[in-house]
C-alpha atoms as an extended CHARMM CRD file, in Angstrom:
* protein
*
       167  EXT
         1         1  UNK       CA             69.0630000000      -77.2600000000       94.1280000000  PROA      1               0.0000000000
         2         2  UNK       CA             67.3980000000      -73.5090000000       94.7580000000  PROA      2               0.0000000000
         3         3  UNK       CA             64.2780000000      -71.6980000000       93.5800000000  PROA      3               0.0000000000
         4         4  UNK       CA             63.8130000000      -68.4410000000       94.2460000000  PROA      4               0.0000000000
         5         5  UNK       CA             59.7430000000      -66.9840000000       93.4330000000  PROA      5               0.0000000000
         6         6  UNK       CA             58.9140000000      -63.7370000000       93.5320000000  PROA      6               0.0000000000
         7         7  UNK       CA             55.6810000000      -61.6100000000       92.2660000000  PROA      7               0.0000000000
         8         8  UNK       CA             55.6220000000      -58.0550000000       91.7830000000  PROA      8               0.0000000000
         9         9  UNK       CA             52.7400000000      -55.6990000000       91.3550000000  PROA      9               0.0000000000
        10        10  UNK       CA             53.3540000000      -53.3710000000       88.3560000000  PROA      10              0.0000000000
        11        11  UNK       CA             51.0760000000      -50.1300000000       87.1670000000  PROA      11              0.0000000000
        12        12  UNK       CA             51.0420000000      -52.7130000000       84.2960000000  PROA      12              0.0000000000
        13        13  UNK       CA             49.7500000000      -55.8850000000       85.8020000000  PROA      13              0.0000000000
        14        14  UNK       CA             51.1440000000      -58.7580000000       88.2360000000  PROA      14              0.0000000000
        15        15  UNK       CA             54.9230000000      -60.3970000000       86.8790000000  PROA      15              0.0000000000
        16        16  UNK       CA             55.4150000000      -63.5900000000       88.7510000000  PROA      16              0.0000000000
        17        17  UNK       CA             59.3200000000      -64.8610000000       88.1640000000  PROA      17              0.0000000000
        18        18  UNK       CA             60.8560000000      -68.1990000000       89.0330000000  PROA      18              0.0000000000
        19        19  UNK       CA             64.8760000000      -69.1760000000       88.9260000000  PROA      19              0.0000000000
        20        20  UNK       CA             65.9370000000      -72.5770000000       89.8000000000  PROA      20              0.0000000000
        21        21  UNK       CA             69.5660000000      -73.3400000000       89.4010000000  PROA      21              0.0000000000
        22        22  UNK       CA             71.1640000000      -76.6100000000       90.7630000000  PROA      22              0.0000000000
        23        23  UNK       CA             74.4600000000      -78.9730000000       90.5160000000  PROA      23              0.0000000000
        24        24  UNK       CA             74.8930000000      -82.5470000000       90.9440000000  PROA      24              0.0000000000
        25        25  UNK       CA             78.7270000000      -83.8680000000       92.3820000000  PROA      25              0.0000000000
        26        26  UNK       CA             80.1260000000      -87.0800000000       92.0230000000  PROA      26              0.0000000000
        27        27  UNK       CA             79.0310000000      -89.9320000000       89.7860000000  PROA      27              0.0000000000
        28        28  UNK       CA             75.0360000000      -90.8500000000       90.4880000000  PROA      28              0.0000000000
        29        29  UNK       CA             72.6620000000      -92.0990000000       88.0110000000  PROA      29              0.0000000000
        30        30  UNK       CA             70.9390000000      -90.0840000000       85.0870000000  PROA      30              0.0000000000
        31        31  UNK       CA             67.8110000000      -90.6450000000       87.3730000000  PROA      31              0.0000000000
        32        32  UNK       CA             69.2150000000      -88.2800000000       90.2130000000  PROA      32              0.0000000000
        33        33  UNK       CA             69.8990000000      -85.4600000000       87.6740000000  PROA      33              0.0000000000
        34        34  UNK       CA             68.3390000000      -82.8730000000       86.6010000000  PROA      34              0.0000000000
        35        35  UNK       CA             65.3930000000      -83.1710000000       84.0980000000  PROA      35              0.0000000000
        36        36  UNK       CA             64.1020000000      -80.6760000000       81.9280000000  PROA      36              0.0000000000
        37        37  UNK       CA             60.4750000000      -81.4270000000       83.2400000000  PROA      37              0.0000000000
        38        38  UNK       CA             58.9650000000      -81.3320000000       79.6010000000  PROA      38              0.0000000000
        39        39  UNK       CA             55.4580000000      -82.0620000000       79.1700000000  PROA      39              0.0000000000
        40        40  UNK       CA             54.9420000000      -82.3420000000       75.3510000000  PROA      40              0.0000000000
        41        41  UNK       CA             53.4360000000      -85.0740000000       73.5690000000  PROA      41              0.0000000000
        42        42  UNK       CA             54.5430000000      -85.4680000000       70.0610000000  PROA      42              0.0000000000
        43        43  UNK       CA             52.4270000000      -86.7000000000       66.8170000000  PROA      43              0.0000000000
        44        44  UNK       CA             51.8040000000      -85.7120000000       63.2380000000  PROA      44              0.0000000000
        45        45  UNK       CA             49.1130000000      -83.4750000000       63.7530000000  PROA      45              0.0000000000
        46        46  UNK       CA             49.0500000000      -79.8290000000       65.8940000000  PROA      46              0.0000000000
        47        47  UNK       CA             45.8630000000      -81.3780000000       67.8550000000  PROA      47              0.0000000000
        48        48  UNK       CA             47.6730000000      -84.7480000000       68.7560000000  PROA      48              0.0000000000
        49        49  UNK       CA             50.3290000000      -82.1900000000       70.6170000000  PROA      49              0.0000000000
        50        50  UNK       CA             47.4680000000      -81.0630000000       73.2880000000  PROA      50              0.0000000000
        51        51  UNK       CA             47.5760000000      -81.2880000000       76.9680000000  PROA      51              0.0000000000
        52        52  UNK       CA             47.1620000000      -80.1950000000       80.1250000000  PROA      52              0.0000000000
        53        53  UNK       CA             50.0300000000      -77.4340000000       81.3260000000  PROA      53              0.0000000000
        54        54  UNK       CA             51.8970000000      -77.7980000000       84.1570000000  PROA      54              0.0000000000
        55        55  UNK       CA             53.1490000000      -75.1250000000       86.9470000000  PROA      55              0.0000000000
        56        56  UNK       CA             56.9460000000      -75.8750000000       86.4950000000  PROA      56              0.0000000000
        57        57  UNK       CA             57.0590000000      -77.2650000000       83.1240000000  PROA      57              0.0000000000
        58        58  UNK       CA             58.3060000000      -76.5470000000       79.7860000000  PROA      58              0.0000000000
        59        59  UNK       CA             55.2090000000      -77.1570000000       77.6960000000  PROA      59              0.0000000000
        60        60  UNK       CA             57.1310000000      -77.6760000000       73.9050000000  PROA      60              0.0000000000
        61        61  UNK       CA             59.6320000000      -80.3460000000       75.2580000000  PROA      61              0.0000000000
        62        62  UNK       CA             59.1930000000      -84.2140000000       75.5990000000  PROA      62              0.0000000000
        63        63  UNK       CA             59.8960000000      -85.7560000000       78.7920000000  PROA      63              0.0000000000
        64        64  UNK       CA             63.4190000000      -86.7070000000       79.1860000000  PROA      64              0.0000000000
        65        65  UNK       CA             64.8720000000      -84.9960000000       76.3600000000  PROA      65              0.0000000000
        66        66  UNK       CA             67.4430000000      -83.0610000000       78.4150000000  PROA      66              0.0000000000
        67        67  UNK       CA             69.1450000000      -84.0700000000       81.5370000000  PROA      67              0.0000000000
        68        68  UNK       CA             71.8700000000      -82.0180000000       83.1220000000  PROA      68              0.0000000000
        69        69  UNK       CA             73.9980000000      -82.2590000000       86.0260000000  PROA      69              0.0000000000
        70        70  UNK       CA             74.7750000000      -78.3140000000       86.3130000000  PROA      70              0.0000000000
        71        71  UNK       CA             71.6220000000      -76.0200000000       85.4430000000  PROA      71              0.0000000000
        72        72  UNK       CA             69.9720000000      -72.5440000000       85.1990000000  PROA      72              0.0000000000
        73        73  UNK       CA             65.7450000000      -72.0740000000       84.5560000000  PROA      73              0.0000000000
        74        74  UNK       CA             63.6950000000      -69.4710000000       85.2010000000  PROA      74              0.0000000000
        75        75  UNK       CA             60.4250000000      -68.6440000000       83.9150000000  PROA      75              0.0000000000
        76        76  UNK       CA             58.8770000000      -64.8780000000       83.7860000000  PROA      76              0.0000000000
        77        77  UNK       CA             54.9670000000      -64.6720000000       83.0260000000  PROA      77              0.0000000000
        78        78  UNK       CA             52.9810000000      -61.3880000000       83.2320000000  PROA      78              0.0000000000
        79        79  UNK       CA             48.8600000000      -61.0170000000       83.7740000000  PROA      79              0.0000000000
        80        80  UNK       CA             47.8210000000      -58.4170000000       82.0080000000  PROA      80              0.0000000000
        81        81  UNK       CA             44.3580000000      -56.4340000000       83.1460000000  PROA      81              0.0000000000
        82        82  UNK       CA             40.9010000000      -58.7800000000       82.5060000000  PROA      82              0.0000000000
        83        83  UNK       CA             38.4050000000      -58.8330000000       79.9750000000  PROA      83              0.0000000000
        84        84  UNK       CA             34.8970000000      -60.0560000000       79.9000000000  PROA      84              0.0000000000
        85        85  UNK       CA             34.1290000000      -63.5490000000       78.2060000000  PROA      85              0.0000000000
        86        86  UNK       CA             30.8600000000      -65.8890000000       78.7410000000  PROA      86              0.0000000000
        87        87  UNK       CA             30.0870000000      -63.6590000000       82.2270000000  PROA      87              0.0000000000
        88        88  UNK       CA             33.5760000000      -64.9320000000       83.3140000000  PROA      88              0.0000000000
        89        89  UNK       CA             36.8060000000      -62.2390000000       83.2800000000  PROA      89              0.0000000000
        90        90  UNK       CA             39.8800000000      -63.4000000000       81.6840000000  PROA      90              0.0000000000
        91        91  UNK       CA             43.4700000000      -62.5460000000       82.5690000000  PROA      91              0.0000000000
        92        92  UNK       CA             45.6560000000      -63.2130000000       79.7380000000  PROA      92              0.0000000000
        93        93  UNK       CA             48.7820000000      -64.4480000000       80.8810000000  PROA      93              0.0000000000
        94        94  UNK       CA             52.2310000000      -63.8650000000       78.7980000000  PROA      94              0.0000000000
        95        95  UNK       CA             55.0980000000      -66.5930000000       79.2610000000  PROA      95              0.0000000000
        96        96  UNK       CA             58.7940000000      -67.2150000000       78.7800000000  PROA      96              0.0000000000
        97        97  UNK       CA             60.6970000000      -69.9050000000       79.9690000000  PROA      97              0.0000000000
        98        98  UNK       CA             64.5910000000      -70.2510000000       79.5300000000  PROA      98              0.0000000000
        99        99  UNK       CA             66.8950000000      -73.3200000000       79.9640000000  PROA      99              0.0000000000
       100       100  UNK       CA             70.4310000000      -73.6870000000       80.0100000000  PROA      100             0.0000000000
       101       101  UNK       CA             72.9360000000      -76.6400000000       81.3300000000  PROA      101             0.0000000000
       102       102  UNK       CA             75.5630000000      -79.0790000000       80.6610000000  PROA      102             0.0000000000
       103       103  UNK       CA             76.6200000000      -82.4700000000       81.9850000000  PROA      103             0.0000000000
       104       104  UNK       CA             80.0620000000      -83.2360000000       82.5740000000  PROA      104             0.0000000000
       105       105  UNK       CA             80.2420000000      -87.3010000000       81.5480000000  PROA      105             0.0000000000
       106       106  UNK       CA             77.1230000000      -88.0970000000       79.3660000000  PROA      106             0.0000000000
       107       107  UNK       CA             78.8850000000      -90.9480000000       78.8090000000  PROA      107             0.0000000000
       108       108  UNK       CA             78.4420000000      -92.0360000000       81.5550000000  PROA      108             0.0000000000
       109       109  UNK       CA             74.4520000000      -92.8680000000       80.8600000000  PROA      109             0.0000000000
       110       110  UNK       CA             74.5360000000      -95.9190000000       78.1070000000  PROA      110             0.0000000000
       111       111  UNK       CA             71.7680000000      -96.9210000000       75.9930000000  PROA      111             0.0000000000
       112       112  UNK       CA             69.8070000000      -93.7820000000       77.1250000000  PROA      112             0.0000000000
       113       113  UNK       CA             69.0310000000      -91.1790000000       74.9600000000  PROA      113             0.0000000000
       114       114  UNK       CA             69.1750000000      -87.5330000000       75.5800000000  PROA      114             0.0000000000
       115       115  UNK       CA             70.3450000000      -83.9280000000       75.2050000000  PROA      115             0.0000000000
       116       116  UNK       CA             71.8610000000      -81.5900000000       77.2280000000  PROA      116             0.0000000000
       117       117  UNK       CA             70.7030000000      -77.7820000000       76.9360000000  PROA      117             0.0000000000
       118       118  UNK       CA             74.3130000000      -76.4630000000       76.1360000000  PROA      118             0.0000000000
       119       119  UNK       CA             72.9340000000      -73.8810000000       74.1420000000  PROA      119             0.0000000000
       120       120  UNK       CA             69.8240000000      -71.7490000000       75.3540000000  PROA      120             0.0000000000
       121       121  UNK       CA             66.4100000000      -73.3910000000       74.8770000000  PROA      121             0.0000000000
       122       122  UNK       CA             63.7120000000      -71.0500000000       75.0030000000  PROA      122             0.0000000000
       123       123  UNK       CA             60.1380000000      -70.7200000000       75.0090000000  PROA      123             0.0000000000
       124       124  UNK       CA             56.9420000000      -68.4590000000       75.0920000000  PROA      124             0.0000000000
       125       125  UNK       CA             53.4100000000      -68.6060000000       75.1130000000  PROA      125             0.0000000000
       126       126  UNK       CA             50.4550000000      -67.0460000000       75.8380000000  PROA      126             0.0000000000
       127       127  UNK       CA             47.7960000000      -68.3280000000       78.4400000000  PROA      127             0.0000000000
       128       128  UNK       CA             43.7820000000      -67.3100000000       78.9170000000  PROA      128             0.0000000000
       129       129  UNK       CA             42.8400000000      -68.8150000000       81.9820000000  PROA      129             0.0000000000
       130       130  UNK       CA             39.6670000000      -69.7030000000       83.9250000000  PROA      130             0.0000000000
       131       131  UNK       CA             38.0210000000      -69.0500000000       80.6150000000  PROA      131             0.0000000000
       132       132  UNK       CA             35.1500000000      -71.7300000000       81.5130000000  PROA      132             0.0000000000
       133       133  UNK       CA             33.7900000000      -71.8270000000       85.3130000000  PROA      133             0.0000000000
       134       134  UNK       CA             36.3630000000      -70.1620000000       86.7640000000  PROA      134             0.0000000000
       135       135  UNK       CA             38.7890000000      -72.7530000000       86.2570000000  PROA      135             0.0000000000
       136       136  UNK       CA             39.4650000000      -74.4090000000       82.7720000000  PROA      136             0.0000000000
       137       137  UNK       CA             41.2080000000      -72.2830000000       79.9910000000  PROA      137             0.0000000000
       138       138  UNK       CA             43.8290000000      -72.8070000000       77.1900000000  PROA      138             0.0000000000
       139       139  UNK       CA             47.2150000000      -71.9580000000       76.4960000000  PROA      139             0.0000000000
       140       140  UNK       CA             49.2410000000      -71.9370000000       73.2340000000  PROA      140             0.0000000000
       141       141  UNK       CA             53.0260000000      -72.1640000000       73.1590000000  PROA      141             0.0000000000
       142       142  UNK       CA             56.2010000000      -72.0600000000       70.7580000000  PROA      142             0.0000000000
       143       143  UNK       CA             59.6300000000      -73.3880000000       71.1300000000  PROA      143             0.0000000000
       144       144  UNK       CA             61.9260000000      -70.9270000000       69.5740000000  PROA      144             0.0000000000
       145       145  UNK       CA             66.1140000000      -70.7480000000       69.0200000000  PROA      145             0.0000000000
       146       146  UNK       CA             69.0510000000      -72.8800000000       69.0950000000  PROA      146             0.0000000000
       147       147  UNK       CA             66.1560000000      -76.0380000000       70.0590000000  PROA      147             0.0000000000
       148       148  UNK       CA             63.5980000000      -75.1140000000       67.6230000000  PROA      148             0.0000000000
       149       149  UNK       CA             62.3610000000      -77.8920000000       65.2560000000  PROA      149             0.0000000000
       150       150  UNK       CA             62.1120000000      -77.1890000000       60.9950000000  PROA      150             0.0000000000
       151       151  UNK       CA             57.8690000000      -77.4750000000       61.1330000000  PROA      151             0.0000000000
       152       152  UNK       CA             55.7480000000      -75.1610000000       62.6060000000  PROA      152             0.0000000000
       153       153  UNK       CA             53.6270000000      -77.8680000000       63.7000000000  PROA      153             0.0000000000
       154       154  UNK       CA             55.8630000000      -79.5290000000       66.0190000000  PROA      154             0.0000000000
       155       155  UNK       CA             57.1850000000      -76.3890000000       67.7950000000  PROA      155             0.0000000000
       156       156  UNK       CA             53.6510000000      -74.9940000000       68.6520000000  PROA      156             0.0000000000
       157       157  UNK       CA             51.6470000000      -76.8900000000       71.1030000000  PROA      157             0.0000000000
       158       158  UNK       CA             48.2790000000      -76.3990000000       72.4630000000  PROA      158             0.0000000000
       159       159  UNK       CA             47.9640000000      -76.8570000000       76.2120000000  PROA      159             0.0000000000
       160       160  UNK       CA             44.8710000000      -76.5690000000       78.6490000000  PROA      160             0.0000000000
       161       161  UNK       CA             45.2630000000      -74.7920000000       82.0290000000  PROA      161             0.0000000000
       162       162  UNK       CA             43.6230000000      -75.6150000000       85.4310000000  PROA      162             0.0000000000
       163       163  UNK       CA             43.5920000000      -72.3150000000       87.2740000000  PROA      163             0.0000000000
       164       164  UNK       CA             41.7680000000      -72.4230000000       91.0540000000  PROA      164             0.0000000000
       165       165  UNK       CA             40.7880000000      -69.3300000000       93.1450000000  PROA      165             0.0000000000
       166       166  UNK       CA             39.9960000000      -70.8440000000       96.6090000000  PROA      166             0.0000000000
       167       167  UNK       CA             39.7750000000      -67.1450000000       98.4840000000  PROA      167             0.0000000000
């Protein structure tokens, strides 16, 4: 397993990038592979798909719907110059995650159910954080491609972010 982070400072704003790539030899359980880490919640209405975002997650996927044993991720969001709201400034954030892997005997895992990202799954979104004290804000984002579901509704999700400035 590697991740590689980076941030670079741009005339434009501040690009933060994250790659994790991994493999998995030998025959071990579905638990000890990689996950997708989604962190979607399903339901029949857009508000029943709201949540809290995570750092390292892949906000329009349910947990556990694709494992892998060989994988590439990375995610790429850009912070854009502030704006005033409610006395607090806001840094919209721009987001793209990527996911792409394969397992070699899924087979292997009986009576679980599951995917593997063979084909690209891809997402972007849009954050405004620390919108309320400093800290709270909201996110929206949209699962797109090869992955993407027939609705509207269940490929846009609503998410709220934590964002903490200690310093």
């Amino acid at each position: 397993d590697f991740t590689y982070l980076d941030r670079f400072q741009t005339l434009f704003g501040q690009t933060h990038l994250q790659v994790r790539t991994g493999a998995v030899f030998g025959e071990t359980p579905i638990m000890n592979r990689f996950e997708g880490m989604g962190n979607a919640k399903r339901g029949d209405q857009i508000f029943k798909h709201f949540g809290v975002s995570g750092l390292n997650n892949f906000e329009t996927m349910v947990p556990g719907e694709f494992y892998s044993d060989r994988y590439f991720s990375f995610n790429i969001s850009h912070k854009i110059a502030g704006f005033k709201f409610l006395k607090q400034e806001v840094f919209p954030e721009f987001i793209y995650r990527g996911l792409i892997g394969d397992m070699k005997n899924p087979g292997d895992h009986h009576n679980i159910t599951f995917q593997t990202a063979e084909k690209y799954y891809q997402e972007a979104g849009i954050e405004f954080n620390q919108l309320i004290y400093g800290i709270f804000g909201i996110g929206t984002y949209y699962r797109f491609g090869t992955y993407a579901h027939e609705s509207f509704d269940q490929n846009f999700f609503l998410k709220l972010t934590l964002k903490f400035t200690f310093f």
